[in-house]
C-alpha positions in Angstrom: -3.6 -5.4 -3.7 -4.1 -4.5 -0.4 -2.9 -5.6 3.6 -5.5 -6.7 5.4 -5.8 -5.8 8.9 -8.9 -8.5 9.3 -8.3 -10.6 6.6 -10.7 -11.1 3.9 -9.4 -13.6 1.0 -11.7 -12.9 -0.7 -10.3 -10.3 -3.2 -12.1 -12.4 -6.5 -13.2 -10.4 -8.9 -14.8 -13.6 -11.0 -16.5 -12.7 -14.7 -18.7 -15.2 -16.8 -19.9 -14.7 -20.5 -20.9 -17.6 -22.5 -21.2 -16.0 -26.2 -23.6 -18.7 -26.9 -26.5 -18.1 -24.1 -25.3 -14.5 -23.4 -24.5 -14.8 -20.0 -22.5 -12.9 -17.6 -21.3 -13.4 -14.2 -19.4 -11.5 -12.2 -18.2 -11.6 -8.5 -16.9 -9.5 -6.5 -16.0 -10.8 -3.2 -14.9 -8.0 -1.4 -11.5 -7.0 1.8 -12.7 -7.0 5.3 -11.0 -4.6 7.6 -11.1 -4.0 10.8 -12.3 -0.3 10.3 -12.8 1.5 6.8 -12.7 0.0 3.0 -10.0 2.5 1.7 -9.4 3.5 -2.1 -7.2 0.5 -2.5 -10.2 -2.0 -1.8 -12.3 -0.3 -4.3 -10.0 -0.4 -7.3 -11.2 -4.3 -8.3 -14.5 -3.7 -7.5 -15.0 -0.5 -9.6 -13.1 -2.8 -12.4 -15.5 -5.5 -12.0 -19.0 -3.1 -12.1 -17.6 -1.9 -14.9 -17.5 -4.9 -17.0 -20.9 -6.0 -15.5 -22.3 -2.8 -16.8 -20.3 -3.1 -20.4 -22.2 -6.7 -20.3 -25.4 -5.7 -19.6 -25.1 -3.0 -22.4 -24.5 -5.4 -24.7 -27.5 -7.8 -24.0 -25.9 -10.4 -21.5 -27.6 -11.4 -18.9 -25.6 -10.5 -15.9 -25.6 -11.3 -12.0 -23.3 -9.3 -10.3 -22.5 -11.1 -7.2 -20.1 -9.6 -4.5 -20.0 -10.6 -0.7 -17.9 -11.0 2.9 -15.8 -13.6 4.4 -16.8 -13.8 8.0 -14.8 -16.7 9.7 -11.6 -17.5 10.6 -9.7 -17.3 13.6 -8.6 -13.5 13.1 -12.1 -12.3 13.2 -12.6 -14.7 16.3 -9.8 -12.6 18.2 -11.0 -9.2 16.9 -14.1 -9.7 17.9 -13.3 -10.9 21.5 -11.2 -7.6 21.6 -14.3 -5.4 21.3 -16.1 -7.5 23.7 -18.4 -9.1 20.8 -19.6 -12.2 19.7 -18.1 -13.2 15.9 -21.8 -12.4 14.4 -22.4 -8.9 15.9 -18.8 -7.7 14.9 -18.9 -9.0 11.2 -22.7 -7.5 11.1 -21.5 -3.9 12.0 -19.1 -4.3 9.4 -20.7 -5.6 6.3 -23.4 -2.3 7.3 -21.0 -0.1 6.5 -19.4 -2.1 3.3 -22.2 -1.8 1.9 -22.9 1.8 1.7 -19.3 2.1 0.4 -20.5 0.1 -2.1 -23.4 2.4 -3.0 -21.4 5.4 -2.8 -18.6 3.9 -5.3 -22.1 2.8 -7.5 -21.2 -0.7 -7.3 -24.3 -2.5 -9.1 -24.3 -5.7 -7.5 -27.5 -7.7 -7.9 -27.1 -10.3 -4.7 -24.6 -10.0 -1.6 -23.3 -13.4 -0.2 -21.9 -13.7 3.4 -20.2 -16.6 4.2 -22.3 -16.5 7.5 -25.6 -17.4 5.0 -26.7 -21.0 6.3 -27.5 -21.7 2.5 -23.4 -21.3 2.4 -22.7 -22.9 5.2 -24.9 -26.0 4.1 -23.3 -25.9 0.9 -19.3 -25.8 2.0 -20.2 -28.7 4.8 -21.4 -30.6 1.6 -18.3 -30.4 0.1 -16.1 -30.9 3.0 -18.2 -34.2 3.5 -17.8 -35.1 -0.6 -14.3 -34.6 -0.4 -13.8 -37.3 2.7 -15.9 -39.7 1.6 -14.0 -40.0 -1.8 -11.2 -39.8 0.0 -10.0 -36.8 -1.0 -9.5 -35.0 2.3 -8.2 -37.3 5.4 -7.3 -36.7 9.1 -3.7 -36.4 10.4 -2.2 -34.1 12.6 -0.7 -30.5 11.6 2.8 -29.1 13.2 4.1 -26.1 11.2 4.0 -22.6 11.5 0.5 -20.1 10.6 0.2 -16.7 9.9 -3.2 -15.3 11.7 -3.8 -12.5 9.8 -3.4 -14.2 6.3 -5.0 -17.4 7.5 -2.1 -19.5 5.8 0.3 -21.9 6.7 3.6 -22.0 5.6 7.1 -24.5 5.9 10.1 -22.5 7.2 11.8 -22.2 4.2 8.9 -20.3 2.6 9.3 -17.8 5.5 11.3 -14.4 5.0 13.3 -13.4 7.9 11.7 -15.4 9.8 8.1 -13.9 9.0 4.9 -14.2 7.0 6.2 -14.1 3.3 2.6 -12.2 2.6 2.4 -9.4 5.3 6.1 -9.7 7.4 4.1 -10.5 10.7 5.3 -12.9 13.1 3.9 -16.1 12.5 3.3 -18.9 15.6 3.9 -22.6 15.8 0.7 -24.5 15.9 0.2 -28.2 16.7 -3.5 -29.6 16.6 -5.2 -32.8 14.9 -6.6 -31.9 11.3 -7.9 -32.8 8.2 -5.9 -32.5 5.3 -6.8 -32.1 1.6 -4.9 -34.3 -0.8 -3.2 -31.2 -2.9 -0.4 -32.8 -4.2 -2.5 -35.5 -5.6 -3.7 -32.8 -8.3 0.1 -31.2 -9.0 0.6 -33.1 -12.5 -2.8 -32.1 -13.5 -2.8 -28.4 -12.6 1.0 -28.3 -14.3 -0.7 -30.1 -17.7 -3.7 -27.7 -17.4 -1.8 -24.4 -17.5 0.8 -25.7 -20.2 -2.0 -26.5 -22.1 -3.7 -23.7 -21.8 -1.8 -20.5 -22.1 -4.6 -17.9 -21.5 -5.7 -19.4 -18.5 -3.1 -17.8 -15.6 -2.5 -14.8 -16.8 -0.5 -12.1 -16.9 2.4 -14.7 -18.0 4.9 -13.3 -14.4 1.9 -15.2 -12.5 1.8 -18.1 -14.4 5.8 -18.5 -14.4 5.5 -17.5 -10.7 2.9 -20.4 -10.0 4.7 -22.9 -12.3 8.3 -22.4 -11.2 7.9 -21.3 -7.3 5.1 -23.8 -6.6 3.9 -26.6 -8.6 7.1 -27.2 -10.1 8.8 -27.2 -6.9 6.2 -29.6 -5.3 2.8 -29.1 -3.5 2.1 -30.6 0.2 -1.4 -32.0 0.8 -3.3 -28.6 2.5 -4.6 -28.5 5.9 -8.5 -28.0 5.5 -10.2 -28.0 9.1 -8.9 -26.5 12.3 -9.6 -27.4 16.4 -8.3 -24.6 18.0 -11.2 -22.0 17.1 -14.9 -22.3 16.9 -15.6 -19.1 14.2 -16.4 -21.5 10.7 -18.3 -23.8 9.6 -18.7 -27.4 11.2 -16.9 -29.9 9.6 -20.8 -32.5 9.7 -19.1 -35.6 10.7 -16.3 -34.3 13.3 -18.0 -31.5 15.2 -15.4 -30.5 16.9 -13.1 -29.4 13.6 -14.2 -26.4 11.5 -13.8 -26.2 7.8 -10.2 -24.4 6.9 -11.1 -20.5 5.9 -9.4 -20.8 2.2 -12.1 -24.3 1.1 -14.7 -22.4 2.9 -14.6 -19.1 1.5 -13.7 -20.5 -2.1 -17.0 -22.5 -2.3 -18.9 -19.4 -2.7 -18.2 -18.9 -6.1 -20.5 -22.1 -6.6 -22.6 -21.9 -3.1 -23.8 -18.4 -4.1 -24.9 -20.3 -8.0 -27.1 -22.9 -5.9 -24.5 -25.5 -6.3 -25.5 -29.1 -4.5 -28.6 -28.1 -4.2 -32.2 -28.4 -5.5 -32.0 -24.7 -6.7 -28.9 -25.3 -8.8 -30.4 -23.4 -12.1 -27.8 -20.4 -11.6 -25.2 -22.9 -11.8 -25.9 -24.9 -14.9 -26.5 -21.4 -16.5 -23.5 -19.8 -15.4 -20.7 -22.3 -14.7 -18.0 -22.0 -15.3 -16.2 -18.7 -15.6 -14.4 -17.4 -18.1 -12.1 -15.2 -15.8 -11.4 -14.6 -12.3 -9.8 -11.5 -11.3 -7.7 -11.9 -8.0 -5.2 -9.8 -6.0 -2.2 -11.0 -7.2 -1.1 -11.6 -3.4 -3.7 -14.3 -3.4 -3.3 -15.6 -6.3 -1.4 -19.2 -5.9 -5.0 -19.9 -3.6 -7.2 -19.1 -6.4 -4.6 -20.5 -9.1 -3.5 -23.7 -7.4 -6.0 -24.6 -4.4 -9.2 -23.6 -6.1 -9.0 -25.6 -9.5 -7.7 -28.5 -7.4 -10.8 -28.8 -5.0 -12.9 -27.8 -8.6 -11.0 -30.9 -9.9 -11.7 -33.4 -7.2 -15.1 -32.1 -7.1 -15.2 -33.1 -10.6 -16.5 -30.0 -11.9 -14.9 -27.5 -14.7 -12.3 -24.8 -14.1 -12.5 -21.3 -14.9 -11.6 -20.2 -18.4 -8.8 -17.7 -16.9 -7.2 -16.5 -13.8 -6.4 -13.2 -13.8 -4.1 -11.6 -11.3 -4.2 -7.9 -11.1 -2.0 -5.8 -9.1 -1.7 -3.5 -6.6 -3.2 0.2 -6.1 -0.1 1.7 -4.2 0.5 5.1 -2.3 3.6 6.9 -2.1 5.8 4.4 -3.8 4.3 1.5 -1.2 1.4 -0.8 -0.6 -1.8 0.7 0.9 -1.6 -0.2 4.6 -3.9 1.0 7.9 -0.8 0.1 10.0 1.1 2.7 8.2 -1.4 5.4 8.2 -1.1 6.0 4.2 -4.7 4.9 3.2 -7.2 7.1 1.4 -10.6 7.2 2.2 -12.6 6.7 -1.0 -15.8 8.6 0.3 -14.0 11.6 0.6 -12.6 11.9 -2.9 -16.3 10.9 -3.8 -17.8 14.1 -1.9 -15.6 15.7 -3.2 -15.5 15.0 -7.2 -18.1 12.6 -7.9 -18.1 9.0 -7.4 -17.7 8.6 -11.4 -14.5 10.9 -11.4 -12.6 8.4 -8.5 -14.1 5.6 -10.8 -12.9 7.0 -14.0 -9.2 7.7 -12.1 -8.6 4.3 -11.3 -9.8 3.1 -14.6 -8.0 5.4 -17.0 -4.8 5.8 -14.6 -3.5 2.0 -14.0 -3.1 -0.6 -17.0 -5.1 -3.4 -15.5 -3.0 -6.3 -13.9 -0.1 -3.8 -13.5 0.6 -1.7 -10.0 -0.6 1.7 -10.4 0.1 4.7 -8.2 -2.2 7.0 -6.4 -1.9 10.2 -5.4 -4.0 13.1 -4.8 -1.9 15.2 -7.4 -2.3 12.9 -10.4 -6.3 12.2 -9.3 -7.1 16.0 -9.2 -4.7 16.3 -12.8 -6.6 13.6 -14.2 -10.4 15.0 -13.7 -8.5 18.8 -15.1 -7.3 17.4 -17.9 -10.0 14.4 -19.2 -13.0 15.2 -17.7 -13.3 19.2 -17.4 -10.9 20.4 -20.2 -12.1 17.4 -22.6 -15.2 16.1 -21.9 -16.8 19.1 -19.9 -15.7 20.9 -22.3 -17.2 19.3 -25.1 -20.7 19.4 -23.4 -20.7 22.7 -23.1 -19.3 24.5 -26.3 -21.8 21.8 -27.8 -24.9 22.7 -26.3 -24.3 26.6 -25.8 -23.6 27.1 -29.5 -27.0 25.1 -30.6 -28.8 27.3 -28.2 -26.9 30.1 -29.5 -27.1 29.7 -33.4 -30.5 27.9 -33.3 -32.2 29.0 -30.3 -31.7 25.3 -28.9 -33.4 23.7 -31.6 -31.9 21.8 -34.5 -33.6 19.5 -37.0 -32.1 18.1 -40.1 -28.3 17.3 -40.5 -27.3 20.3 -42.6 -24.6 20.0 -44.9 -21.3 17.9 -44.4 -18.1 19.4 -44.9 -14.5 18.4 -45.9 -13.8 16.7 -41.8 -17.1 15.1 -41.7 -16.2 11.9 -43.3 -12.8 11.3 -40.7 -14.5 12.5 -37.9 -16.8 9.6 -38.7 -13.9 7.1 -39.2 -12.3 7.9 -36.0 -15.8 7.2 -34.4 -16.4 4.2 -36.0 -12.8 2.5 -35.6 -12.9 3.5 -32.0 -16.2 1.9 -31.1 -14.5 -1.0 -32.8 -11.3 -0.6 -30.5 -13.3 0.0 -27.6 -15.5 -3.4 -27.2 -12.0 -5.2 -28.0 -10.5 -4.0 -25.6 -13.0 -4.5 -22.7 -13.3 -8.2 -23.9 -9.5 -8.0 -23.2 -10.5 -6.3 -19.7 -7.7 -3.8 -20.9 -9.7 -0.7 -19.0 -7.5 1.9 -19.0 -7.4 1.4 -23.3 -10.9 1.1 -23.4 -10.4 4.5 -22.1 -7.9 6.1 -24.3 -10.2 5.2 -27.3 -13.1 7.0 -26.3 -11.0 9.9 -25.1 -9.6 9.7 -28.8 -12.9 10.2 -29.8 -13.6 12.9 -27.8 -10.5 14.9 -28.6 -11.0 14.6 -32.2 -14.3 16.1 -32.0 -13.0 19.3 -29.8 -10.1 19.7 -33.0 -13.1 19.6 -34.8 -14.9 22.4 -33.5 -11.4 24.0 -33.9 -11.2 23.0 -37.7 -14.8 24.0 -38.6 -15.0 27.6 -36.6 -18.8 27.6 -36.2 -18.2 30.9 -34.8 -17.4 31.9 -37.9 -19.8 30.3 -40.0 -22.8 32.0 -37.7 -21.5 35.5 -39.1 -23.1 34.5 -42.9 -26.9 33.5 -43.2 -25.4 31.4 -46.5 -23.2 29.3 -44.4 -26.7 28.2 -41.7 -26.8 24.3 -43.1 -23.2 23.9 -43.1 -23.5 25.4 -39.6 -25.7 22.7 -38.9 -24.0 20.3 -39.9 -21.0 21.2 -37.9 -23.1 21.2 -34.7 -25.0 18.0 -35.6 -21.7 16.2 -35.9 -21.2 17.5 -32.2 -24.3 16.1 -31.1 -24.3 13.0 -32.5 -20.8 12.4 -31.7 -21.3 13.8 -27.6 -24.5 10.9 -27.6 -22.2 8.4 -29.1 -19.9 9.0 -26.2 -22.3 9.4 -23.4 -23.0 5.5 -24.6 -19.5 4.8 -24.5 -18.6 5.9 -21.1 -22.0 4.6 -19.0 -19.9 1.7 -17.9 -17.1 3.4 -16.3 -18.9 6.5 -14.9 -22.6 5.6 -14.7 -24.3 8.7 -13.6 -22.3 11.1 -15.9 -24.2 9.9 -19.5 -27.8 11.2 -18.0 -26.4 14.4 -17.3 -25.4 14.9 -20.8 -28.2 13.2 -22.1 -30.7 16.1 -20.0 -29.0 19.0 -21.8 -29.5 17.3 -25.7 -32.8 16.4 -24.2 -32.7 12.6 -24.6 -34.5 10.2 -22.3 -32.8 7.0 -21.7 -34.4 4.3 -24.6 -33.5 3.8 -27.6 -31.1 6.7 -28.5 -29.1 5.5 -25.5 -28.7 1.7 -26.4 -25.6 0.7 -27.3 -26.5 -0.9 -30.7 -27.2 2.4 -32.0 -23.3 3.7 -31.6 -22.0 1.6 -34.7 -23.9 3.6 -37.2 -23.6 7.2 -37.3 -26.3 9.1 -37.6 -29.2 8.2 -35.3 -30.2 11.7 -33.7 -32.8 12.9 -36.3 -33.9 16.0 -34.3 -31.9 17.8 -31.7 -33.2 20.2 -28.7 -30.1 21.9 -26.7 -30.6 23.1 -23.4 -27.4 24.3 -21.1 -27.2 22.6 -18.1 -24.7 22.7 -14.9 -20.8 22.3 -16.0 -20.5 18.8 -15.7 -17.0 18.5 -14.4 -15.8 22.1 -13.2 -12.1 22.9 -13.2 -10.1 22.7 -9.9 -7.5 24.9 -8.5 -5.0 22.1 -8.0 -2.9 24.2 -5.8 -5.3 25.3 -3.3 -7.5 21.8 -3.5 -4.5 20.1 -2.8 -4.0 21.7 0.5 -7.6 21.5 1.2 -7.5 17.5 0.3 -4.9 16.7 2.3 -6.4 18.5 5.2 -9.8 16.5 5.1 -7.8 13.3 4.4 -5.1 14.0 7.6 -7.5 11.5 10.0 -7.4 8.9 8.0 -3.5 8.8 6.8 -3.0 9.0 10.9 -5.7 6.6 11.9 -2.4 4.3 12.9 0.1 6.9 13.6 1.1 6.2 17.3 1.5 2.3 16.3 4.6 0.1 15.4 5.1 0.9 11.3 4.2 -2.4 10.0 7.7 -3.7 7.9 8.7 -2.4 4.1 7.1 -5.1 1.7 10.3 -6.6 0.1 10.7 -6.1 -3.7 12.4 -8.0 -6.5 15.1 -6.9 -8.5 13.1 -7.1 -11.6 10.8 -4.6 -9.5 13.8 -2.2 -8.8 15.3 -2.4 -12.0 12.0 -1.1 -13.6 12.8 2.3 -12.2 15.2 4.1 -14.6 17.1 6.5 -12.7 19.9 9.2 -14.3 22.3 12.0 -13.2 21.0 15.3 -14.8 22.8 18.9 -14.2 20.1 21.8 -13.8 21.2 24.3 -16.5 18.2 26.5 -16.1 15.3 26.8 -13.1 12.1 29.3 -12.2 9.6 29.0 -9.8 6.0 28.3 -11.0 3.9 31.5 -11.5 0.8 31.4 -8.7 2.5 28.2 -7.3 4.3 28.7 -4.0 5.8 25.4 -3.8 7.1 24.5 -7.3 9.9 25.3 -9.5 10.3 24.3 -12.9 13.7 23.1 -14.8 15.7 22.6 -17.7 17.8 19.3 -16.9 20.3 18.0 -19.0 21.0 14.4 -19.0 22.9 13.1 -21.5 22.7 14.7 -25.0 18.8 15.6 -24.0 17.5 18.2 -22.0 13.7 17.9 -19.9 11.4 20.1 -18.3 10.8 18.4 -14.7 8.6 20.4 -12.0 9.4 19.7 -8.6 7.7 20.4 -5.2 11.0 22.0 -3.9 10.6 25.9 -3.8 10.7 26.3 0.0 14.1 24.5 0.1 16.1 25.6 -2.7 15.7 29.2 -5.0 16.3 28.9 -8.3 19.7 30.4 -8.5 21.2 27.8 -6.0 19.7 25.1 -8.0 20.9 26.0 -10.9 23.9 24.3 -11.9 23.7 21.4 -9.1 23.4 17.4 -10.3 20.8 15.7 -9.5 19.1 12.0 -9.6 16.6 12.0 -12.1 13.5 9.4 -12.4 13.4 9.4 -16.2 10.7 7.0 -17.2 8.0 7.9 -15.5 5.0 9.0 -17.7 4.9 12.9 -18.6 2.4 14.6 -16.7 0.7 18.5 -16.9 1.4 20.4 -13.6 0.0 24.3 -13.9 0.0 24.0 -17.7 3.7 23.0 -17.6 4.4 18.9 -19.3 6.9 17.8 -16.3 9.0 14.8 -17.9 10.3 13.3 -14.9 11.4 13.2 -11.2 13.7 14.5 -9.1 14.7 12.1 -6.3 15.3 14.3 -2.7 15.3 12.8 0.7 12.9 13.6 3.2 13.2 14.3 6.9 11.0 13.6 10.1 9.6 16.7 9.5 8.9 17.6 5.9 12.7 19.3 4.7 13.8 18.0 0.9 17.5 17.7 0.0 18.1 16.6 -3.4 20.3 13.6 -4.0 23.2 14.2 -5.8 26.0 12.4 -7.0 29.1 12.3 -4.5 31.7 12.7 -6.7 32.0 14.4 -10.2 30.6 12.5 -12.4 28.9 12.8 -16.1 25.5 14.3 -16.3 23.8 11.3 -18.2 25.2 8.0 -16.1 23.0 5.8 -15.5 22.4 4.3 -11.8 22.6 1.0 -10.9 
């Protein structure tokens, strides 16, 4: 998901249930950078909390676990570089982790490092299984390692001569080690994922794994290094440390009390049904870690589930680059549960999914003020308007009553299917169905119009009790993806948290028996995109430089299945306006082909409208339609961009049909 600067494999975000003893664990072993956690680093871990809160919602009984990796020769060298020993420079760090953590309202119940001596006991354990059985053996390693990934790699796996992960140089190293017998588990892992279909998933990473790596032929994996003293002591050979990717591994079962006398967590929890992994990590946690589970003898995860990246501007979050966003700044700024909800609702989960401040700021306009903050407010003012803030009974129904309740009730449904699924952003989209049917309704029923006759009061009531009951159904629905939002809503219908707020009590409509309304602060106020987008970029400027006078690090190759995702088509702008109030945008009719789109672009301070009408352009034309100053923009106009700031729009360089594809 994310490049490292200090690298920290551990990007597992690793969920238990067991149906049958309602259990639930999930870990969340969390990046290590050198400086700040940006937004990026938080998009797994705000995933995770959210099905740890779903879980605990629905009776399970959860340990959240998430944690650091501390060794490893990178951390060794960074540390030396600030003139400190390994332990004081990975002690600053996890400080300020953790109140990122707090900030994003991450609800972890323990916090492993892999510094914790009841880890370190635990891995050397292992280490010292493993050899005995004869699973691990000494030999001597020559090859080529990548520092900042901690991996080794053959020379054909290189690109250009560089990492295949990151594109850094990598160095030739030469040193007596111990060696895990990898390949010795190749047929097994290959049976276990035909024979089990769910458990790599999506399928790209199980044809990846198959076809680029066990298929192809694993080589026994180097386990212990010499030429750094930052890890854990192999117990037997002093002078070798245990390699970072068995070390750091082992705390999904260290951190359970595995090999130990306190080993309770472990028989309840073990094993998982999914572990959700950076997809850039995922042949360690897909290949190495059920191979060291198998030789340990113990059971594999249910699923693997690699999720993808959070990028920026069309390109991986980097520090190197200077295009990261800093998380507690969008939190200041809108809430912790509105940058929650954003990467929830935004990205389909094990896809890539792009941020920008634009589409964050859209998002929290058009869900959360114009939907839900709505909602909350017309609800509660017209109870304290119609009824002085007091309704009891459920008045009368009337003729939307019945499939307002349907669409409740089949969306609930929808809802915990689709969390099981961990499909977030759909878990989403049903309650937001939900809650737009219930604004149509206040449309439908005109309550405003009912209040004018004293004959219409009970179906008045009923109208608003439908609101009601419907807003605490929803408040339910959404404490697992934004968890300080439902209290607010449940202060203004005057609900303590119990048993009106326990998930049980959303399958059957109808549980509010009395109702007291009382108006509270706007929940989610509307932003002036234009002028908070200046304003955002301004306070985020620091941190998009923090690497500015520093070698760029190198583009991060792409596939052609990647490219050819992107459809791109000539248009010919037949009409174009600026954007009323909106300095910087126009808005155009482009025909492409035998259909014609409105597309806004950022482009007013380079082209009027009359010189841009007529001209071809490159148009982006699957990208998903999006609300900019009321206006639906369906599409992109590709421009290039200059060292400092000037757009030119691409164009075709000889005549050509508006409508052709490129390829």
């Amino acid at each position: 998901m994310i490049n490292f600067l200090v690298r920290l494999y551990l990007d597992l975000k690793y969920i238990l249930w067991s149906e049958k003893m309602k259990t639930f664990y999930i870990t969340t072993p969390i990046y290590y950078p050198s400086n700040k956690l940006h937004i990026g680093h938080s998009y797994t871990t705000v995933a995770a909390d959210a099905m740890a809160r779903y879980k605990r919602l629905r009776g399970y009984d959860v340990m959240f676990l998430t944690g650091t990796d501390e060794h490893g020769q990178k951390i060794e060298r960074r540390a030396q570089e600030e003139g400190k020993t390994p332990q004081q420079f990975v002690d600053d760090i996890v400080i300020w982790i953790k109140d990122l953590w707090k900030t994003m309202d991450i609800s972890y119940d323990k916090f492993i490092r892999t510094t914790d001596k009841e880890h370190k006991e635990v891995v050397a354990k292992i280490f010292k299984k493993l050899y005995e059985q004869g699973d691990i053996y000494k030999s001597e390693y020559e090859g080529l390692y990548c520092t900042p990934c901690e991996s080794f790699f053959t020379e054909h796996q290189l690109k250009d001569g560089k990492c295949p992960d990151c594109a850094r140089e990598v160095e030739k190293v030469k040193e007596e080690s111990y060696f895990f017998k990898l390949s010795k588990y190749q047929d097994r892992l290959i049976k276990h994922i035909e024979e089990h279909p769910d458990f790599l998933m999506p399928q790209t990473r199980q044809n990846e794994m198959l076809n680029n790596f066990l298929k192809a032929g694993l080589e026994d994996l180097c386990v212990s290094r010499t030429s750094f003293k930052w890890g854990v002591p192999v117990s037997f050979d002093e002078k070798h440390v245990v390699y970072v990717w068995l070390d750091a591994l082992s705390n999904y079962i260290s951190a359970l009390g595995y090999m130990t006398k306190n080993d309770a967590d472990f028989k309840k929890f073990w094993p998982a049904n999914v572990q959700l992994v950076g997809k850039e990590i995922v042949r360690f946690h897909a290949i190495i870690w059920p191979a060291i589970l198998m030789a340990l003898g113990e059971e594999l995860p249910k699923q693997i589930f690699g999720h993808g990246w959070l990028i920026i501007n069309g390109g991986k979050m980097s520090k190197s680059i200077g295009n990261v966003i800093d998380p507690s700044i969008l939190v200041q700024r809108y809430s912790s549960d509105a940058v929650r909800y954003f990467l929830l609702r935004e990205i389909a989960f094990g896809q890539d999914g792009n941020f920008t401040n634009q589409a964050l700021i859209t998002r929290i306009n058009s869900d959360l003020a114009n939907d839900l903050g709505n909602l909350t407010s017309r609800t509660i003012a017209m109870i304290e308007k119609y009824f002085d803030g007091k309704l009891i009974g459920k008045g009368t129904e009337n003729e939307f009553d019945a499939n307002v309740q349907e669409i409740i009730k089949e969306n609930v449904s929808f809802t915990e299917e689709n969390m099981e699924k961990l499909f977030f952003n759909t878990a989403l989209e049903n309650i937001w169905t939900i809650i737009r049917r219930l604004n149509k309704y206040i449309d439908e029923t005109m309550p405003w119009v009912l209040a004018k006759d004293e004959a219409n009061k009970e179906k008045l009531a009923g109208v608003l009790y439908t609101l009601a009951e419907g807003l605490r159904i929803v408040s339910i629905m959404i404490e697992p993806f934004m968890p300080t939002t439902p209290s607010k809503i449940w202060a203004q219908l005057v609900i303590t948290k119990g048993d009106l707020t326990n998930w049980d009590t959303i399958h059957n409509f109808g549980a509010l028996t009395e109702i007291t309304a009382k108006k509270g602060e706007n929940i989610f106020p509307r932003i002036d995109i234009e002028k908070e987008l200046t304003e955002l970029e301004n306070a985020q400027q620091p941190i998009e430089q923090l690497q500015s006078n520093k070698e760029l690090e190198p583009e991060v190759p792409i596939s052609i299945d990647d490219f050819t995702k992107v459809k791109l088509k000539v248009g010919e702008v037949i009409e174009c306006d600026k954007v009323k109030k909106a300095d910087k945008l126009l808005v155009s009719k482009i025909k492409i082909g035998d259909e014609v789109r409105t597309i806004v672009s950022g482009i007013a301070k380079f082209y009027s409208p009359e010189e841009f009408i007529g001209k071809k352009v490159v148009v982006v034309t699957n990208l998903a339609p999006v609300k900019l100053r009321g206006i639906l923009s369906e599409g992109m106009i590709l421009c290039a961009e200059d060292k400092d700031g000037n757009l030119v729009a691409i164009a075709p360089e000889k005549e050509i049909a508006n409508g052709a594809t490129i390829r």
